[in-house]
C-alpha positions as CSV (number, residue, x, y, z in Angstrom):
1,X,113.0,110.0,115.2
2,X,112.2,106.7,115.9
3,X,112.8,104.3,118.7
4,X,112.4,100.1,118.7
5,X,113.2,97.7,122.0
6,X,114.7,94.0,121.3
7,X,114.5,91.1,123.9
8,X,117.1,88.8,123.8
9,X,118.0,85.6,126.6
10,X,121.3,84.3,127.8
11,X,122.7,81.0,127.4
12,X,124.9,78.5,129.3
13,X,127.9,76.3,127.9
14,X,127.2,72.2,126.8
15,X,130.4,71.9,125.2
16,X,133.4,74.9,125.3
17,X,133.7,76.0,121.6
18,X,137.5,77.6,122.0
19,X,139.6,74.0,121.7
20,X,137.9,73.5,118.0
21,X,135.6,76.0,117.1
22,X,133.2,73.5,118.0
23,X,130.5,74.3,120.3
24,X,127.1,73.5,122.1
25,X,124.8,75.9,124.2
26,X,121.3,76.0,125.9
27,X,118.9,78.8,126.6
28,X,118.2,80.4,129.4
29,X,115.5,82.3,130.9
30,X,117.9,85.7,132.1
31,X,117.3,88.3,129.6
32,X,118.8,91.9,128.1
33,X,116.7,94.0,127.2
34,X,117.9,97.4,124.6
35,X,115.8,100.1,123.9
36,X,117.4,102.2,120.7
37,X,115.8,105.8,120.2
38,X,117.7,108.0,117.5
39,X,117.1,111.6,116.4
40,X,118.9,114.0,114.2
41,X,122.8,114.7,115.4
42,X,125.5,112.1,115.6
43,X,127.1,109.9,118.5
44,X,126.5,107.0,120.6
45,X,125.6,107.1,124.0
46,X,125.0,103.9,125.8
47,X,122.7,104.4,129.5
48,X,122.9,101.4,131.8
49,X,123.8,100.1,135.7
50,X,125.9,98.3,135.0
51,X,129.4,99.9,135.0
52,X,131.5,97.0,133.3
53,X,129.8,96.7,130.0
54,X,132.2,96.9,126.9
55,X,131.5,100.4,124.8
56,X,133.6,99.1,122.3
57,X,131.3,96.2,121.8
58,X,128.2,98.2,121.5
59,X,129.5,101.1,119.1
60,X,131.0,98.2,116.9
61,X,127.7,96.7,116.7
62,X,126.0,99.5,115.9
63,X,128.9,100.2,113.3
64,X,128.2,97.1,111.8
65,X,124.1,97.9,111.2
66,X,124.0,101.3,110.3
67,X,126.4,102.9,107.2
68,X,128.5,105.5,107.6
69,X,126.1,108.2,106.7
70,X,123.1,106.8,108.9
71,X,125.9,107.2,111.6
72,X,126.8,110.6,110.7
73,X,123.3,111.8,110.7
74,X,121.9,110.0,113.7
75,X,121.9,110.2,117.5
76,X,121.5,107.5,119.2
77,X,120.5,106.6,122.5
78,X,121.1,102.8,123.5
79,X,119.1,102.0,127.3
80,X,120.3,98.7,128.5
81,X,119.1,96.7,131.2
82,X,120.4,93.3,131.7
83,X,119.5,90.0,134.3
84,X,122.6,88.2,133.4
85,X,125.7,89.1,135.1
86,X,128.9,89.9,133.4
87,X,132.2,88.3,132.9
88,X,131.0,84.4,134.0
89,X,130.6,82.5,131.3
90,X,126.8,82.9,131.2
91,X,126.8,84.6,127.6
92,X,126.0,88.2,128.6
93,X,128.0,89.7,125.8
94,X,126.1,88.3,123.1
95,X,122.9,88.5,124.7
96,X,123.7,92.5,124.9
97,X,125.4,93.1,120.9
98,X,122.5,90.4,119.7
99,X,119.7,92.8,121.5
100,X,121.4,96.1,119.8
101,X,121.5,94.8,116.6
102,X,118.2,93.4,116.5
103,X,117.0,96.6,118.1
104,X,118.9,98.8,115.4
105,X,118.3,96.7,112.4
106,X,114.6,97.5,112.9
107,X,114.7,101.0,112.4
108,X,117.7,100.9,109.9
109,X,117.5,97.6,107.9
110,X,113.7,95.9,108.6
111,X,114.7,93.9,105.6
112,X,117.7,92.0,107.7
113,X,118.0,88.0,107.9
114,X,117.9,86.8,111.5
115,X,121.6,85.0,110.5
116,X,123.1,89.0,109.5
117,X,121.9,90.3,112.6
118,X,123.7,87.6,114.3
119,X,126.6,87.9,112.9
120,X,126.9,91.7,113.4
121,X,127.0,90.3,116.8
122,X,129.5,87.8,116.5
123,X,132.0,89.8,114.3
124,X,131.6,93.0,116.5
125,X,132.3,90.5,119.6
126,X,135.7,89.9,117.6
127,X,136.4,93.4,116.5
128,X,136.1,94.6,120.5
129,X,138.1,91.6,121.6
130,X,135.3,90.9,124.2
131,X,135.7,87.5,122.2
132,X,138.0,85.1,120.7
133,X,135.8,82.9,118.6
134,X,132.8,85.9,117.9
135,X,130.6,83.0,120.0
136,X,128.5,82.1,117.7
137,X,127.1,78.8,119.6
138,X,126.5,81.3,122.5
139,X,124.9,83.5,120.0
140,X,122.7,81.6,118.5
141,X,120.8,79.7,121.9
142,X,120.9,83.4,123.0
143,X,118.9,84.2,119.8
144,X,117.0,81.4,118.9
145,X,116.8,79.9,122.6
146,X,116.9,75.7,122.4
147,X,119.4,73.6,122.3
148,X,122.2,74.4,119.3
149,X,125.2,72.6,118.6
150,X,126.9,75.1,116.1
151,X,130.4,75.2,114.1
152,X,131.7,78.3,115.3
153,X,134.7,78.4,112.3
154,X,131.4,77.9,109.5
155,X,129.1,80.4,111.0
156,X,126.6,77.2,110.8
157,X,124.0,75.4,113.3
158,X,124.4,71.8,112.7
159,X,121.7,70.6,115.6
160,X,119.0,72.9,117.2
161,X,115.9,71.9,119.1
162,X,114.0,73.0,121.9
163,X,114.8,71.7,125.6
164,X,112.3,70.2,127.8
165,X,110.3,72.6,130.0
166,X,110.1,70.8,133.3
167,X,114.0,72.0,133.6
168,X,115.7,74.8,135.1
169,X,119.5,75.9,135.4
170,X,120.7,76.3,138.7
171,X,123.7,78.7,138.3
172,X,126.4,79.4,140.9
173,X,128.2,82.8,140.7
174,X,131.7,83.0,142.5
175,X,132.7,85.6,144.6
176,X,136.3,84.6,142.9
177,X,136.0,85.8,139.5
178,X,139.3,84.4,138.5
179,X,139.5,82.5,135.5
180,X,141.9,80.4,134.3
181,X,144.3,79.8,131.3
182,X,142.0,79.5,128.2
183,X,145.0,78.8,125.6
184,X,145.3,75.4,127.8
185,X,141.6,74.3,127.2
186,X,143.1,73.1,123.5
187,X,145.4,70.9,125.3
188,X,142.1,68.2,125.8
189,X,140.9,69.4,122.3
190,X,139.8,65.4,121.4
191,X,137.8,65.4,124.8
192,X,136.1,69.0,123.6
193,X,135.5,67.4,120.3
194,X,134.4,64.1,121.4
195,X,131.7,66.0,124.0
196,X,131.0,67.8,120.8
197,X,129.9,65.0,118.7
198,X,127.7,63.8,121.5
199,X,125.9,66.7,121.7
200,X,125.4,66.7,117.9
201,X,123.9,63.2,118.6
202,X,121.5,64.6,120.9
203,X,123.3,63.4,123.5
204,X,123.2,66.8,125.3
205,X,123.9,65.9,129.0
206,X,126.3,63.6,128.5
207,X,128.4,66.2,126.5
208,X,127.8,68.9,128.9
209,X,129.3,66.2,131.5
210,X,132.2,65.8,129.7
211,X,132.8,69.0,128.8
212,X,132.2,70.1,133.0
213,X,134.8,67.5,134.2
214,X,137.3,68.8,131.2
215,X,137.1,72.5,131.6
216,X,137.1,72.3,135.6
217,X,140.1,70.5,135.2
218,X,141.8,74.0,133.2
219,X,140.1,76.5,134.6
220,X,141.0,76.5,138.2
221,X,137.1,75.1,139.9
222,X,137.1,71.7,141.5
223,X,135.9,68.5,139.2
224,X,133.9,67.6,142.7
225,X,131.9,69.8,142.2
226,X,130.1,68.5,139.2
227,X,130.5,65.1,140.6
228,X,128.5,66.2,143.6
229,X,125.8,68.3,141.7
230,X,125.2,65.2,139.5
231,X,125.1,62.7,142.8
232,X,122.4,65.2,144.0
233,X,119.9,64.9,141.0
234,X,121.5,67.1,138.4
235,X,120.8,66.0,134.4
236,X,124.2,67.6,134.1
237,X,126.2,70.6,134.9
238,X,129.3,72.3,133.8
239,X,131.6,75.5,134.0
240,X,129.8,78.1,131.7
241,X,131.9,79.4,128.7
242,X,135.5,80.3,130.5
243,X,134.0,80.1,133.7
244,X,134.3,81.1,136.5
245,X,130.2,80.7,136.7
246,X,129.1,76.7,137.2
247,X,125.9,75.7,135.5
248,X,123.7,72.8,136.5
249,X,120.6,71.8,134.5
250,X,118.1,69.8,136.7
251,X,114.5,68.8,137.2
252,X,112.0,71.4,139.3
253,X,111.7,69.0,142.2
254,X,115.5,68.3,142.8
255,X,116.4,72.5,142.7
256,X,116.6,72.1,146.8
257,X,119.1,69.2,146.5
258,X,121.3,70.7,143.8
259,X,120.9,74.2,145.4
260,X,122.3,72.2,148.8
261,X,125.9,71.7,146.9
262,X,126.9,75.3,146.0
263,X,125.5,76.6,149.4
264,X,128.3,75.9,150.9
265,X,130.3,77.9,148.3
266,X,131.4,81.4,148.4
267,X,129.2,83.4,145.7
268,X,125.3,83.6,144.9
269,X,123.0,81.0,143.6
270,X,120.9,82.0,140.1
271,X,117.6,80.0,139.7
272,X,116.6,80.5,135.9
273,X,114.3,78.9,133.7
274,X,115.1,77.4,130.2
275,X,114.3,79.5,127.1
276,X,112.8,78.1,123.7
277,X,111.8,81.9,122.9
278,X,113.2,83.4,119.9
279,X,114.6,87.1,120.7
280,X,111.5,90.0,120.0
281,X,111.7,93.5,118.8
282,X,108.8,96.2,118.8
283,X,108.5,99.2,117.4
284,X,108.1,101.9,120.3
């Protein structure tokens, strides 16, 4: 018997990685947290509130950890709890199979590189379809927290660094979770890559910008809407992932002002912190 618990943080979009496989992300300070307790037997069962997690996602990530035979003679138990809401854009998914694999690779396979546990994230993401690109650049500011500008098709970070604490991300969560037509987001594929090369620059903001006005324009939110959040003190602020969740990064003193522009939206307003933190895992 043995039972470990592994901390992991969301993330919010800089540049959308599905046009070119190309992507950026930030840290956030919404966390999942997965407690894994196994004993003799076999099976997975997954406890948790919330009702619209994907059980395909977590048995394939604990298929890819453990070997067949761990998995025959195991029971395990996965507890999750999670801050970050599902289905937005705001990186739940890999948060949760990053936290389970992290969680189960210290019981099973101590020995594990941070960039395996990761990708039994990112290729179980793939397996259950609750991804098209595994996510990696959501993966890895979920993981390492920071800033990181990633090739998704490489599996490789090309820019990480950490993000300056006086900021916070003001997120706004529609009512309407509609989302809309992903396959079209290749259609401005230069503009994606273009934000993309900024952002490997350093140039964060200014990618995240681009990539707001760009994706608003596909995915069926109003391209005002970042105008206005950047006219009332925002750094920058974009749709998150496929949307339909709108992220704007700002300093502490203008939350009020920034807050003032989604208020007048349907849907509820997240205040988060950044992350730097790396995910933890403890033995329990």
């Amino acid at each position: 018997m043995a039972k470990s618990k592994a901390i992991v943080h969301g993330a919010v979009s800089l540049v959308n990685a599905i046009a070119n496989k190309k992507g950026a992300t930030l840290g956030i300070a919404l966390k999942v947290e997965a407690i894994v307790e196994t004993k003799p037997g076999k099976g997975i069962t997954i406890q948790s509130k919330n009702k619209t997690l994907s059980s395909r996602l977590i048995n394939k990530t604990v298929e890819k950890i453990l070997t067949k035979k761990e998995l025959e003679q195991n029971k395990i138990t996965i507890t999750l709890e999670s801050e970050i809401p599902t289905g937005y854009g705001l990186k739940s998914s890999s948060a949760i199979s990053s936290a389970i694999a992290l969680a189960c690779a210290k019981i099973f396979k101590p020995e594990l590189t941070d960039q395996k546990i990761l990708l039994a994230g990112v290729q179980a993401s793939i397996e259950s379809k609750v991804s098209i690109t595994g996510a990696y650049d959501d993966a890895c500011s979920c993981y390492f927290g920071g800033f990181n500008v990633t090739d998704n098709a490489k599996k490789q970070i090309v820019r990480s660094e950490k993000i300056p604490t006086n900021l916070i991300a003001i997120i706004f969560v529609p009512k309407n979770r509609k989302r809309g037509n992903l396959k079209k987001l290749k259609v401005l594929s230069a503009v994606f890559y273009n934000a993309w090369k900024l952002a490997k620059n350093a140039n964060y903001w200014q990618a995240m910008i681009i990539n707001g006005l760009a994706t608003s324009t596909i995915l069926n939110s109003d391209p005002k809407i970042i105008t206005n959040l950047l006219e009332k003190g925002a750094v920058a602020a974009s749709i998150s992932g496929n949307g339909p969740a709108i992220a704007a990064i700002a300093k502490k003193e203008d939350e009020q002002n920034v807050k003032k522009v989604f208020s007048s939206l349907d849907g509820n307003i997240i205040v988060s912190k950044i992350n730097n933190k790396k995910a933890e895992v403890y033995e329990l």
